[in-house]
N, C-alpha and C positions, 0 to 999 in steps of 0.2 A: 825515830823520835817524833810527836806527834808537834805539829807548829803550832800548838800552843805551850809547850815545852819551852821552845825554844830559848824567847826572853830569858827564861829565868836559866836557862843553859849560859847564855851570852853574857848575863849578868854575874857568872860563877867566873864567867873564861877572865872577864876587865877586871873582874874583883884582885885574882890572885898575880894580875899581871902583866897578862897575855895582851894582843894585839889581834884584831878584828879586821880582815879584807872583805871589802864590799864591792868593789870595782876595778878593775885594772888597765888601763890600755896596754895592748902590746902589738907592737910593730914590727914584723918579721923574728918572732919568736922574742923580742925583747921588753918587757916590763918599762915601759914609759913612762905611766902616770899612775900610781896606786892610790884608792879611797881606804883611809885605815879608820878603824876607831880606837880608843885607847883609853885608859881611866884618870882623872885627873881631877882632884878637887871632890871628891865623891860623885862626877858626874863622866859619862859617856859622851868624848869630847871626837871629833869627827875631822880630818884634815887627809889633804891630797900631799902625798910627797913622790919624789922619784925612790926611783931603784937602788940607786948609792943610799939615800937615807936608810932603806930599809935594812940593805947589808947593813953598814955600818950600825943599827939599833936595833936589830933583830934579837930580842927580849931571850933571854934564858926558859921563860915559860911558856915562850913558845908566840905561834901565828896561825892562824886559824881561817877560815873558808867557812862559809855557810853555802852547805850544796843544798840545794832541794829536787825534791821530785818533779816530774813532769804534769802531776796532776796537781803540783803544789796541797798537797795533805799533808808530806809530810817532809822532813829533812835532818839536817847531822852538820856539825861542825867538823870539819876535812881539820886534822893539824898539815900545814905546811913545812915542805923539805928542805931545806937551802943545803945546794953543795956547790963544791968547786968543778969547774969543769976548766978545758984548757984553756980558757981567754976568761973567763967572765964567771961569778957566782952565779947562781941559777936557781929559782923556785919551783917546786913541783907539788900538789897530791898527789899524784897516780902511782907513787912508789918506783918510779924509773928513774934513771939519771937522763933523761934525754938531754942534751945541750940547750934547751931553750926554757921561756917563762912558761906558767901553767898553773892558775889559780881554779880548777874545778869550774870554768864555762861561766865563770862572773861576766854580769854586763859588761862596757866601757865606761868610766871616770864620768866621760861624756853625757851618757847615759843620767848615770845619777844623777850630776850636776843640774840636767835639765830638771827630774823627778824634783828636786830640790825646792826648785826654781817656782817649779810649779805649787808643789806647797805652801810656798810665803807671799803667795797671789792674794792683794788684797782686790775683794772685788765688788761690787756695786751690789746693793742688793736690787732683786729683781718684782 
């Protein structure tokens, strides 16, 4: 899918439901801190939750991953796996049950937050 697709891909995914990962921390294979986006109000509302949240609301219409290329031209919404494994639910795209998290190589929560941070920079003019 060509990234300018995307949006209006992403705007289909919140429209019917779905849930949007943009970030993740994980810490020896586990889901610490997730960036979701989600619909709410006819707007694209953005919040950090843990890993319990997600179990427990992990939407019918699913959870989603924006992977992209390495050249960044182009990319694809990844749907996300949740299964049970012997201790712990577990997210994956790659279609394995491996025992651990795995959101397709999203940044860190961290990460974004900074991006964020950075965008609501009010700054002097020069």
């Amino acid at each position: 899918m060509k990234k300018s697709q995307l949006p209006d891909k992403a705007k289909e995914l919140l429209e019917s439901g779905a849930v949007l990962v943009t970030g993740a921390d994980i810490i020896d294979g586990v889901a610490e801190r997730i960036q979701v986006y989600f619909a709410s109000d006819g707007e694209a509302v953005m919040d950090i939750i843990s890993k319990d949240d997600l179990v427990q609301n992990f939407p019918d219409e699913g959870v989603f991953v924006l992977k992209c290329s390495a050249d960044g031209k182009n990319g694809e919404f990844c749907r996300v796996e949740m299964f049970e494994g012997e201790e712990d639910m577990y997210f994956r795209t790659d279609n394995t049950h491996e025992q651990s998290d795995e959101f397709a190589a999203l940044p860190p929560v961290s990460f974004m937050e900074t991006v964020e941070n950075i965008c609501a920079l009010k700054l002097k003019r020069m």
